[in-house]
C-alpha positions as CSV (number, residue, x, y, z in Angstrom):
1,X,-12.0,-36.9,48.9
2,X,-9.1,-36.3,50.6
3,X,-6.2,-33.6,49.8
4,X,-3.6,-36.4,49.8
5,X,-5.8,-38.4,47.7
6,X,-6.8,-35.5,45.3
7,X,-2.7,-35.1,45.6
8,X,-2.4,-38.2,44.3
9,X,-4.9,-38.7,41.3
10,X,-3.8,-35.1,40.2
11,X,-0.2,-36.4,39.5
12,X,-1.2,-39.9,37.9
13,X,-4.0,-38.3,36.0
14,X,-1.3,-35.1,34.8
15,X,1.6,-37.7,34.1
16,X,-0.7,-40.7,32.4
17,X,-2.3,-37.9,29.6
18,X,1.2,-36.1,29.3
19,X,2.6,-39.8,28.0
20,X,-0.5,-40.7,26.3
21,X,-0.6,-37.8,24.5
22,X,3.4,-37.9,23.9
23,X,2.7,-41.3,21.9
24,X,-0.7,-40.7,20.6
25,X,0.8,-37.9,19.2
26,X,4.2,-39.0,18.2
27,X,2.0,-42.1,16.1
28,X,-0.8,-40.3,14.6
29,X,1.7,-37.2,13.3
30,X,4.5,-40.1,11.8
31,X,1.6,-42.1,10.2
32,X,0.4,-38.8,8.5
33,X,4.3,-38.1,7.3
34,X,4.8,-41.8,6.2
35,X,1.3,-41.7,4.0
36,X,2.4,-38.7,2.5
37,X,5.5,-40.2,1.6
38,X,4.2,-43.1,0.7
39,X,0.8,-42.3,-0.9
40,X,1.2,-41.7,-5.2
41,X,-1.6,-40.8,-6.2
42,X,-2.0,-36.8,-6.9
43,X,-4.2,-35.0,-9.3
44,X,-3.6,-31.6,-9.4
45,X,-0.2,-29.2,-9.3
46,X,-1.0,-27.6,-6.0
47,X,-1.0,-31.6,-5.1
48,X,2.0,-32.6,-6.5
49,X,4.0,-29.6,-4.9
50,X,2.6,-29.8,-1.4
51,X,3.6,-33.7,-2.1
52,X,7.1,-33.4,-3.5
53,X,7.8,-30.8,-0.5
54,X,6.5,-33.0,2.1
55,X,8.0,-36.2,0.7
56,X,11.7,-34.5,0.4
57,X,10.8,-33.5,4.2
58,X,10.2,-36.7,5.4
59,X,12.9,-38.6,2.9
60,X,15.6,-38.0,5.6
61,X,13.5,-38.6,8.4
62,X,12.7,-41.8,6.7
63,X,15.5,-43.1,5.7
64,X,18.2,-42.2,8.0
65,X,17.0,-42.5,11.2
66,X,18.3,-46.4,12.2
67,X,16.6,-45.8,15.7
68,X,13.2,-45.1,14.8
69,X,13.0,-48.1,12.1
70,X,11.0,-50.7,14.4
71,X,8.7,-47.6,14.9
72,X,8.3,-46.6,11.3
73,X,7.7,-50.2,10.2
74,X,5.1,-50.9,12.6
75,X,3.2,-47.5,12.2
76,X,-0.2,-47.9,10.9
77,X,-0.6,-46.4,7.2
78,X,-4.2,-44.9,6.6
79,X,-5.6,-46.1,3.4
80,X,-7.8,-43.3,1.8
81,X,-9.4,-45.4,-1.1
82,X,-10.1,-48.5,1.8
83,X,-12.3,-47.0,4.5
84,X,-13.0,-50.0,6.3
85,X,-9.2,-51.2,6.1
86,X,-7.3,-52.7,9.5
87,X,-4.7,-50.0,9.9
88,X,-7.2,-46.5,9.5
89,X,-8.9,-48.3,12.5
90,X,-5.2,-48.8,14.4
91,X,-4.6,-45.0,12.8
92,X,-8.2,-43.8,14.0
93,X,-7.6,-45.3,17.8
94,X,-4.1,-43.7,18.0
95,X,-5.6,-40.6,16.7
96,X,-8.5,-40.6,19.9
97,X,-6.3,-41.4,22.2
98,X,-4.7,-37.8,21.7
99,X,-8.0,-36.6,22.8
100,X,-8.3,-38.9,25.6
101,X,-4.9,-38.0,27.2
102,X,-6.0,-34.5,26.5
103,X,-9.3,-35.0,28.6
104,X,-7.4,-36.8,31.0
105,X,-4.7,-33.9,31.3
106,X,-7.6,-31.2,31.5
107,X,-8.9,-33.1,34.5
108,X,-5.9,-33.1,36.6
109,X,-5.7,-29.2,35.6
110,X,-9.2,-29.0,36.9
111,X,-8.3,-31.0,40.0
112,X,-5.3,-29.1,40.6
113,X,-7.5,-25.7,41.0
114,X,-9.3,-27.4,43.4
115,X,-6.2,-28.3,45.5
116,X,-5.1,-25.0,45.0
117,X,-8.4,-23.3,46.0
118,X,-8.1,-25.8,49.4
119,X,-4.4,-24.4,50.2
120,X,-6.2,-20.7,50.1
121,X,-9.0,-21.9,52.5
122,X,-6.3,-23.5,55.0
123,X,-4.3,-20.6,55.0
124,X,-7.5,-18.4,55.5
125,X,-8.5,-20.7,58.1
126,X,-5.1,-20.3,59.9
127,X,-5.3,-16.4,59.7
128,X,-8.4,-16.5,61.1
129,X,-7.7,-18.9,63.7
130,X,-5.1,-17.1,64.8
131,X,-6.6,-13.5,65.0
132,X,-9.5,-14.7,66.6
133,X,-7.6,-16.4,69.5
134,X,-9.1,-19.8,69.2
135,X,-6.7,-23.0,69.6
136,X,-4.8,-22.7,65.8
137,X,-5.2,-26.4,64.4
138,X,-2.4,-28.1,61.9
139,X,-2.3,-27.9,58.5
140,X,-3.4,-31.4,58.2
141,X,-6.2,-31.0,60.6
142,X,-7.8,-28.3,57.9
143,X,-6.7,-29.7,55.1
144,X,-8.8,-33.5,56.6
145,X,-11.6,-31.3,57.2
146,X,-11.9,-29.7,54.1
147,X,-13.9,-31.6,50.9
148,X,-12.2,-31.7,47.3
149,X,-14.6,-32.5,44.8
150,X,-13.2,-34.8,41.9
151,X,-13.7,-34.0,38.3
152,X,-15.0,-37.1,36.5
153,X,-13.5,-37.2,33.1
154,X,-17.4,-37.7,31.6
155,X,-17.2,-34.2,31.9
156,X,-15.0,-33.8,29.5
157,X,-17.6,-34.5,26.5
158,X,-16.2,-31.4,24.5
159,X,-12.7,-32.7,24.7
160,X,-13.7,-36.4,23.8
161,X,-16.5,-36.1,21.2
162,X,-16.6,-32.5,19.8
163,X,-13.0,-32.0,19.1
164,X,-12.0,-34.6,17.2
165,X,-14.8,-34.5,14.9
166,X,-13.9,-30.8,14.2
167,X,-10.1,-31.1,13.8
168,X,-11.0,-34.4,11.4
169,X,-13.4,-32.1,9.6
170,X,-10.9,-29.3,8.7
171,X,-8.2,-31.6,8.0
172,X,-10.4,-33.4,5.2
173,X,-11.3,-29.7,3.9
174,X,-7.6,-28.9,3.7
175,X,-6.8,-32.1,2.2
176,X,-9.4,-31.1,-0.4
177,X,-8.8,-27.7,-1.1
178,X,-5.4,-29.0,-1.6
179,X,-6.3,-31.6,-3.9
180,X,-4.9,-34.4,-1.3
181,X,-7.8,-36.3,-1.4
């Protein structure tokens, strides 16, 4: 591929995971606040204080902010006693996309070593040209000549598979010890 074109899917790859994950994010962390806030049924004391803390930390949040109302009414509310309900599906695809933008962001990171490992080979190349005497070629010249493998995002099976199944796992076991859930 191409330095421009590696240039070029660096950037859209680096600025479509950085907003992905800004929303993904932003939706998965406010549907956990608003079920805590919401939710009513807890069992145990460590429970109801981790509950009434959380609940007077989100109250304001809640309540007062006028601009965020279309986004907190339209927030999908995980049921924990309804596994199979419509919004823990909308609250589970919110919650992979963090780890698709993340895998998506991790690939522009690996392209951009690439690109920068190129710039280091053109500049070596220049160097070279130049002490050995031989006609010095552009920067573009070297830079056309010179292959930049893309990362493919299948690569990224850790980031896409693996880690939400481990972050899910120790959230459950905190929710557990804490007698959330």
């Amino acid at each position: 591929m191409p330095y421009q074109q590696a240039q070029y899917k660096f950037y859209s790859r680096l600025s479509l995971g950085t907003f992905l994950f800004f929303i993904a994010s932003l939706s998965t962390f406010s549907s956990l606040l608003k079920m805590f806030y919401l939710s009513s049924h807890v069992n145990t004391p460590t429970a109801n204080a981790l509950m009434y803390f959380l609940r007077n930390t989100v109250k304001p949040n809640y309540q007062s902010t006028q601009y965020f109302s279309y986004f907190w009414s339209h927030l999908p509310l995980p049921n924990l006693e309804v596994l199979w309900a419509k919004q823990n599906f909308y609250f589970l695809t919110s919650y992979i996309a963090i780890f698709i933008s993340l895998a998506y962001v991790s690939s522009a990171l690996t392209l951009r070593k690439k690109l920068l490992a190129a710039n280091k080979k053109v500049e070596y190349a220049l160097i070279i040209d130049s002490a050995i005497g031989r006609k010095i070629r552009s920067r573009q010249e070297i830079l056309k000549a010179i292959p930049i493998p893309t990362p493919k995002l299948q690569a990224q099976l850790r980031m896409l598979y693996l880690a939400p199944v481990l972050v899910a796992a120790l959230i459950i076991l905190f929710s557990k010890c804490a007698g959330l859930i």
